[in-house]
Structure formats: C-alpha cells, structure tokens
N, C-alpha and C positions, 0 to 999 in steps of 0.2 A: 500731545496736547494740541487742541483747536483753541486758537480765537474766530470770533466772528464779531462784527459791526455793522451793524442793521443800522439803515439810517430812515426815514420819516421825515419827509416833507407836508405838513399838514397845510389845507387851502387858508383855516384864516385862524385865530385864536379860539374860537368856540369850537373847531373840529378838535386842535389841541388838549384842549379842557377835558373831552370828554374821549379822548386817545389815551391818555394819562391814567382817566379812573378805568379805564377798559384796561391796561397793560397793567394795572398796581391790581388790580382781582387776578389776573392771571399767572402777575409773580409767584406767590409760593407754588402755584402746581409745579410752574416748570421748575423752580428749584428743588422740587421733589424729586425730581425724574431719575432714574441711575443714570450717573457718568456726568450729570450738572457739576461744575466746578463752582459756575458762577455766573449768574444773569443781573444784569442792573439796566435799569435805563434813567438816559443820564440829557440835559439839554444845554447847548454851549454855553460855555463860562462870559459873562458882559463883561468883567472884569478883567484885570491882568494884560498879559503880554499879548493875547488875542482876540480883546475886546473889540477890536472893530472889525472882525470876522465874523463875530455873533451873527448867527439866524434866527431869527425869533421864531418861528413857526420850523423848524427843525428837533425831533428826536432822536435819539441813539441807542441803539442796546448794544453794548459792551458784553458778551459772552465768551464763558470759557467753556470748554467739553474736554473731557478724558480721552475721546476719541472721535474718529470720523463717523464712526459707525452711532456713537452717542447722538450724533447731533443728527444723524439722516435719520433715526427714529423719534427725537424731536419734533423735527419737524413735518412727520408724517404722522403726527398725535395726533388726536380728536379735536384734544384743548386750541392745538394749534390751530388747525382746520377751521373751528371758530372764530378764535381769535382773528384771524384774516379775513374772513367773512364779514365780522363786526367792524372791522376801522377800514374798509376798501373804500367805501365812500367818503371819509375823513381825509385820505392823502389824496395829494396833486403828483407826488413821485414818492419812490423809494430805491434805495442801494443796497447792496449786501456784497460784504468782503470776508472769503473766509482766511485765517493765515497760522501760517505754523511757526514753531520757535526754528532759527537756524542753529 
C-alpha cells in the first residue's frame, strides 16, 4: 500500500476557489482508476489542537494506491496531465510525499 500527500499552496483565496471546483470535477475520474484505494482533498483543520497552524490558502490530497505501480500510472493519466496544466497558474508552491505502512 502507498500513501501519498500532495500539498498546494494557492497565491490568494480566488486561485483556491477555483483549485477546489478544478480538483472536485476531477475526483471521481481518479477514484475510478484501478488500484485507487482512496483520493480526498482535504484543507487544514482552524479548530482544535492545530488551529494556529492553519494555512488558509493551503490544500492537501490525502491518497491511498494498492500499489507503486497504481500510482506511477496515475499520474501519467491524461486526466492527470490536465489537471496540472489547469491549477499551475493557481499555486505559488507545492510538496508531495509518498510513504509506505512499516
């Protein structure tokens, strides 16, 4: 099993807004895909025990894959390939971590 953690730094609240409806049309594809466990994207919690760590202009995909191999033809999709073309102009940075169960 892969996890992986995409993170999204968007330049200001309107690139976010419109990062959001771009990534929720593209959820079901990739949930489609063989070997998707589980795609979400998720933006920091204001509340609780890490409220004053919140980013505002911060997203996150929380992904699972079945395998390594799942996820390197993920992200050699079409959908994908899009999808990155459309929000390149929206972020100021981005991170990706991929991690396995010990």
């Amino acid at each position: 099993m892969i996890y992986v953690i995409a993170e999204s730094c968007l330049k200001d609240e309107n690139c976010k807004t419109e990062f959001i409806k771009i990534a929720k049309a593209n959820l079901p594809v990739v949930r489609a895909e063989a070997g998707c466990i589980s795609y979400d994207l998720n933006e920091d919690c204001t509340t609780g025990p890490a409220a004053a760590n919140a980013r505002a202009n911060v997203l996150t995909f929380v992904e699972c894959w079945e395998s390594m191999e799942a996820l390197q033809k993920h992200l050699a999709a079409p959908h994908m390939k899009e999808f990155v073309e459309k929000v390149r102009g929206l972020r100021s940075g981005s991170s990706l971590k991929v991690v396995t169960p010990v």
